[in-house]
N, C-alpha and C positions, 0 to 999 in steps of 0.2 A: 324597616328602614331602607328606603331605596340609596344604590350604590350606582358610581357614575365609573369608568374607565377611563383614565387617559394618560394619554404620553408625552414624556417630558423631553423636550429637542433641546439640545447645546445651545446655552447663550452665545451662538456666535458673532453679535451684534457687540461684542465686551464687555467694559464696566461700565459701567452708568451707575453713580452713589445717588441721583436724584431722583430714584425709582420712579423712572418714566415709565414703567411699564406695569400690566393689571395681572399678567396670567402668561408663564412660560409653557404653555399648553396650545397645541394648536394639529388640526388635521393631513398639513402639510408641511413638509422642509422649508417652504418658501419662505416662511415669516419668520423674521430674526428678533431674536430677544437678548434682552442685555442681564449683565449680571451684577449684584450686587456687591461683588468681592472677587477677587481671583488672585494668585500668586504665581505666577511661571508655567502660564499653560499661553494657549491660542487654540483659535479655534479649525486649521488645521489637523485631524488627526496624525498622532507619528509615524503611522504606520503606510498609510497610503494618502493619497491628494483628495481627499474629501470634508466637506464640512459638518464634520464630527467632532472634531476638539478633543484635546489630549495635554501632555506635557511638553515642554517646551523642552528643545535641548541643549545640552551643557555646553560651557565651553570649552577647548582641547587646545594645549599650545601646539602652535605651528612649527611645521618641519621648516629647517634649509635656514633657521635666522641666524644674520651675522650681523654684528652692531659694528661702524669703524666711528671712533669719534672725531670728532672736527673734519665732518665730510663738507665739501662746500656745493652752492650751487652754481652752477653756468648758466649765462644768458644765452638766446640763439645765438649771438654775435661771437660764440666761444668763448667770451672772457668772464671772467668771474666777477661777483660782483664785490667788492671789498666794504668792510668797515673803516671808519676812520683812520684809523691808526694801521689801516695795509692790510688785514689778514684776510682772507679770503671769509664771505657770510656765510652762515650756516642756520639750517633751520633745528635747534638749542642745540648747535653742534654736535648731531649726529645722525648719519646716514642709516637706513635698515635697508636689506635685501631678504625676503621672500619668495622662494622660489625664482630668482635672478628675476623680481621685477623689483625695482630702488624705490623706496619709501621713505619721506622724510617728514622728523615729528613736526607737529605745530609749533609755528614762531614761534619765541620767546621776545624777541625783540627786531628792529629790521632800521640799518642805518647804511646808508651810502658813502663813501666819498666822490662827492658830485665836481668834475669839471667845468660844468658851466653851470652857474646860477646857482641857487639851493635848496635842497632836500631837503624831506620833512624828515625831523627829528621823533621817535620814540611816538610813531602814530597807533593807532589802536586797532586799526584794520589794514590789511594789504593785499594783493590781487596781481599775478601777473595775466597781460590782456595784451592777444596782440602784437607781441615783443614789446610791452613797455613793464614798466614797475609804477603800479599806482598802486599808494597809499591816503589813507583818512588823517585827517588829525583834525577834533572837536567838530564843527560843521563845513571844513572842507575837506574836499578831494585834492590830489596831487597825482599828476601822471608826468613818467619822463616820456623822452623821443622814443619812438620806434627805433628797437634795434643798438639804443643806446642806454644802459641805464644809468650811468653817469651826467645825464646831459640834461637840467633840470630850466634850461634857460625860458621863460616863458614869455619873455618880450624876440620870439621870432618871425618873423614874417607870416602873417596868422591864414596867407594863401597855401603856406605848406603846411598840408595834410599830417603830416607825421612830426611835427614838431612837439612840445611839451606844453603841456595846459594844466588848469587849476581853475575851482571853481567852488561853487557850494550847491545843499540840495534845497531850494527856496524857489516859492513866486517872485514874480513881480513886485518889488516893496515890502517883501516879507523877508524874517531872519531867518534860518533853518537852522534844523536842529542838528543836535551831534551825531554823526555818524557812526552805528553801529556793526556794519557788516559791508564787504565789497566780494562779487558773488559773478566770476568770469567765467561763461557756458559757451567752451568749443572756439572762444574767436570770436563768435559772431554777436553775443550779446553781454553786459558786463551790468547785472544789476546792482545797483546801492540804496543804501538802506537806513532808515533811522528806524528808533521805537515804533515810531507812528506812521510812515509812511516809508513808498517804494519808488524807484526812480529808475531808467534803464537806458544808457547807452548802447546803441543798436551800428555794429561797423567800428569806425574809427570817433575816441573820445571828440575829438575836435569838432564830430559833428552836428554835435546837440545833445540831449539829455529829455527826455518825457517822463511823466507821471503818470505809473502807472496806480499809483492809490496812494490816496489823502489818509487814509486810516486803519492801514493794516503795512506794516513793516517788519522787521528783525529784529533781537533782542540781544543778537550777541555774534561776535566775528564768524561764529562754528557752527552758529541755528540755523543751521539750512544743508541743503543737499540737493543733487538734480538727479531726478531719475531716468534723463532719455528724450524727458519728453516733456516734462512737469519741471517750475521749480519749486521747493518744498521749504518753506517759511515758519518760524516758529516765534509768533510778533504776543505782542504782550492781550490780542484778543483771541489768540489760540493756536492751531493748525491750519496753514492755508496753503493752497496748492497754484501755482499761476504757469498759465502756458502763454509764452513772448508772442506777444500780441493778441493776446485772447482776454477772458476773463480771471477775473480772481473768486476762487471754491472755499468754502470754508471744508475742510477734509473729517471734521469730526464736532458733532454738534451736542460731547459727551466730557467737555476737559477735564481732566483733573484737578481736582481744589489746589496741588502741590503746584500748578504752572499757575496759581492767581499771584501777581508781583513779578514773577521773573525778570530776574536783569540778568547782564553780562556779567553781575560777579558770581551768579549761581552756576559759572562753566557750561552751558548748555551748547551741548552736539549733538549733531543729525548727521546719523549715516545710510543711505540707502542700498536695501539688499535685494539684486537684482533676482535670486533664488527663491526669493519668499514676496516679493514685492513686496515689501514692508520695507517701513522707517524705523529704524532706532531712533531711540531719545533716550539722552542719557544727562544728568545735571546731578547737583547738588540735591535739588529739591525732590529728587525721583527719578527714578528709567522705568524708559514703556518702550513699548512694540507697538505700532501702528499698522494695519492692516489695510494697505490699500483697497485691496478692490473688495473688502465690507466696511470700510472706514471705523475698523473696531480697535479701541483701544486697549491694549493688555500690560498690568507691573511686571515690572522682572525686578527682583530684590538680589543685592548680593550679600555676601558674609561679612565683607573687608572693603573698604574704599581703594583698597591697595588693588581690587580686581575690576573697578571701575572703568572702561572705555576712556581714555581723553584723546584718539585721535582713532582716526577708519579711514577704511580706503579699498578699493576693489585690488585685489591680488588676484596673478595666477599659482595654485596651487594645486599637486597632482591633475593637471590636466585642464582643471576648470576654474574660471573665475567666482573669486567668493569674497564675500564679505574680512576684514581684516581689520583687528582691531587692535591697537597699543594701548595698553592697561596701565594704571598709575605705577602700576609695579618695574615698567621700562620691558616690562614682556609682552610679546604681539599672541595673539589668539584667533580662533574661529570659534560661531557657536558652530557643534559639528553632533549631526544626528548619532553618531556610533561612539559620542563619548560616554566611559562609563567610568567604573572605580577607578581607573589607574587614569584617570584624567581630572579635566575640570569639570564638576556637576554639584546640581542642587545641594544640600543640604539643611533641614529643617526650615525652609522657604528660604533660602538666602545660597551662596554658590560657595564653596570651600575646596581646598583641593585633595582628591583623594576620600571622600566620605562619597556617603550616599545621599540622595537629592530628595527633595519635597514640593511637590507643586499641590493645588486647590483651586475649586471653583464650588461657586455656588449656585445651586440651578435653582431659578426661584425668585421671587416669592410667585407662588401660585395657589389660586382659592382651590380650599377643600371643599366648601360649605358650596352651597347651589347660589348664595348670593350675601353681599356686604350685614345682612341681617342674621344670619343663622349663622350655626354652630358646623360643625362634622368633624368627623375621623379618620385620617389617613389609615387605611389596612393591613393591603396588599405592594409590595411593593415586587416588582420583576425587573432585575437589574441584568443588562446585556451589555457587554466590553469589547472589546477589537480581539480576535483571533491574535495570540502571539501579545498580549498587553499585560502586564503587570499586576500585582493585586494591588485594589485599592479596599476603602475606607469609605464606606456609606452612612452620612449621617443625615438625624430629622430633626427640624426645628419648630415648633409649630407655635402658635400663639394666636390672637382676639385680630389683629392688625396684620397687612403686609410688611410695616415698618418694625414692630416690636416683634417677629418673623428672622427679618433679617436682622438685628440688632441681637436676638437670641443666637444665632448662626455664626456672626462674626464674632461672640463673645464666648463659643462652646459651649452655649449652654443647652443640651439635645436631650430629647424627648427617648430617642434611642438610637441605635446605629450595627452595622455587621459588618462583616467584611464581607468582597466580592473579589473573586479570582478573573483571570480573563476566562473573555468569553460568557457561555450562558451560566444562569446564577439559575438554582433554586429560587420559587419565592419565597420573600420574606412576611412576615406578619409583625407588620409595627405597628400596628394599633396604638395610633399616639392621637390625642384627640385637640381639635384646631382649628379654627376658619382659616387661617394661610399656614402653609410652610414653606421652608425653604430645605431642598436638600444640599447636603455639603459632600461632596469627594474628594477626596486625598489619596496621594499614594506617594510612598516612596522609591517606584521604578515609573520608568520610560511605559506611559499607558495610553489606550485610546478609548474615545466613548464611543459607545455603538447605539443603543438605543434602551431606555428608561419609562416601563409603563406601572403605573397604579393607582388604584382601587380604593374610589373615595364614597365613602357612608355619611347621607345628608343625615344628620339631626334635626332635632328643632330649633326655636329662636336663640340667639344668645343672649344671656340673664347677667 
């Protein structure tokens, strides 16, 4: 029986459920393969900046937080801006500080008492731009004066620049639809947004409004984030990336079935983490990690909705700016590479506080057989880990198909499996016989992949 050698590279291309792919085996690092399952890893290793792939890490609550309730916001102009009935607004009435930088949660609600003219009531998106206060409600927009957010009057002399305007997101002869999200970047640009389409005020509102795309928009007040440089869209045909005045990317050509339907009542938030260049995505319907620069998708599962992200924001914390997140629980977090037991980490694929964590990926499906027609035998397998990694859990799944491979893998049901400590492993001899498998590793510490070769025996035809 002739036997063939090969080695098995990190899906750091993500998950991919439509096995786009023939064979996670290849000659080189360069070729990215996808995976058909994963739970709280990336393809970053934890240990160093390589694309190795490993576990992801926990979350840790943040030092220095102090909650005041009924903090209010100021405009540039000093004053506050009030609700109806005189009280100063607040966004759900409470201020956070972070290592003394002020953070405050997402609206709950947002009403003026306007001096001139009037304010939109109980709108579904808001944005301050500019020194103004715009807000959505159903297919318009509403912007006040610069500099004034009480001053709603929009029959003013429409030569001054900075007065208040209103409008909708529509052609010529057309109705437009309801506005989903209002998306203010630096001053200089303030995009809006329905289901289906994007639109972008460039300078001051009064000066116009362009389209930039008939069919790719935003699904919800909080589906979006700017990286710098990019802005980062989460519309009802996927992931898309648009830079002011450029084109529109689709950022991942991999979605999740869990984003098919998405609306705004699945709470869906994007936070961008300058540290990892990734996107958070976090909903109802699922949280991922986006990998910008592999455009690789990975789940992150939690234990409790109570641990859930519903608002982020870039903080300074010990020194460096980091990702920030307020959790359904009213407590603020970081994922933080050095959390371990006495924080927040994994636990059996999902995050709890104080237990031990679980992460998984599936490397695979890859032909054993020399081809779609034959049979083989996985052997030999050599399993190598990161120096300083964790033990894991090496299992084999083997089966007639790459489909019923991976179907056997995410159901547990293996052919066989060992453990692997870091670093170098003994070989194993799993003689599991199979035209595809798929391997699965697990572990319950902080681990990285290093490198995965074996030793496949052709048989003959499959019968």
């Amino acid at each position: 029986m002739k036997s063939v050698a090969k080695q098995l590279h990190f899906p750091v291309a993500g998950v991919s459920r439509h096995l786009s792919f023939r064979d996670s085996t290849a000659p080189s690092e360069v070729s990215k393969y996808s995976a058909p399952f994963a739970v709280n890893v990336r393809g970053r290793c934890t240990f160093g900046d390589r694309l190795r792939g490993g576990s992801r890490p926990g979350l840790a609550a943040l030092p220095g937080v102090t909650t005041t309730e009924n903090g209010h916001w100021l405009w540039p102009n000093g004053e506050p801006i009030l609700w109806p009935d005189g009280a100063n607004m607040a966004f759900a009435d409470k201020r956070t500080t972070v290592s003394g930088a002020t953070m405050l949660q997402q609206h709950a609600a947002f009403s003026v008492a306007a001096s001139r003219g009037d304010a939109p009531t109980s709108p579904t998106a808001v944005a301050f731009y500019r020194a103004r206060a715009v807000a959505a409600k159903g297919a318009l927009w509403y912007a006040s004066r610069t500099g004034d957010a009480t001053d709603w009057d929009y029959g003013d002399d429409r030569d001054d620049v900075s007065r208040a305007a209103a409008g909708n997101l529509a052609l010529a002869t057309m109705r437009g639809e309801d506005i989903t999200a209002l998306m203010a970047i630096d001053d200089k640009w303030l995009f809006a947004a329905t289901a289906h389409a994007l639109w972008m005020f460039q300078g001051e509102v009064t000066a116009g409004i362009s389209l930039v795309s008939d069919n790719i928009g935003c699904v919800g007040k909080d589906a979006w984030c700017w990286t710098g440089s990019m802005l980062v869209t989460l519309s009802n045909r996927g992931l898309y990336g648009i830079v002011p005045g450029g084109a529109v990317t689709a950022l991942s050509d991999k979605m999740p079935d869990e984003f098919n339907g998405i609306t705004a009542s699945d709470d869906p938030l994007l936070v961008y983490d300058p540290a990892e260049n990734a996107v958070h995505i976090f909903s109802d319907k699922g949280n991922w990690f986006l990998d910008l620069e592999e455009r690789a998708l990975w789940p992150v599962v939690f234990a409790d909705d109570d641990y859930c992200p519903v608002a982020g924001c870039r903080a300074m914390v010990d020194g460096e700016f980091v990702c920030a997140f307020l959790c359904a629980d009213d407590e603020w977090r970081r994922f933080d590479e050095n959390a371990d037991k006495d924080g927040m980490i994994f636990a059996e694929g999902v995050l709890t506080d104080g237990d031990e964590f679980t992460s998984a990926v599936a490397i695979g499906p890859f032909h054993v057989a020399a081809n779609d027609s034959m049979d083989g035998m996985l052997d030999d397998i050599y399993a190598t880990f990161g120096e300083g990694s964790g033990d894991c859990r090496v299992e084999i799944a083997v089966a007639r198909s790459a489909e019923k491979a991976a179907e056997r893998a995410r159901s547990g049901t293996f052919a066989t499996g060992f453990d692997a400590p870091g670093g170098w492993n003994r070989i194993v001899h799993a003689r599991s016989r199979g035209a595809w498998a798929v391997i699965v590793v697990t572990s319950t510490e902080r681990w990285a992949y290093e490198a995965m070769h074996v030793k496949c025996k052709q048989l003959g035809r499959l019968r």
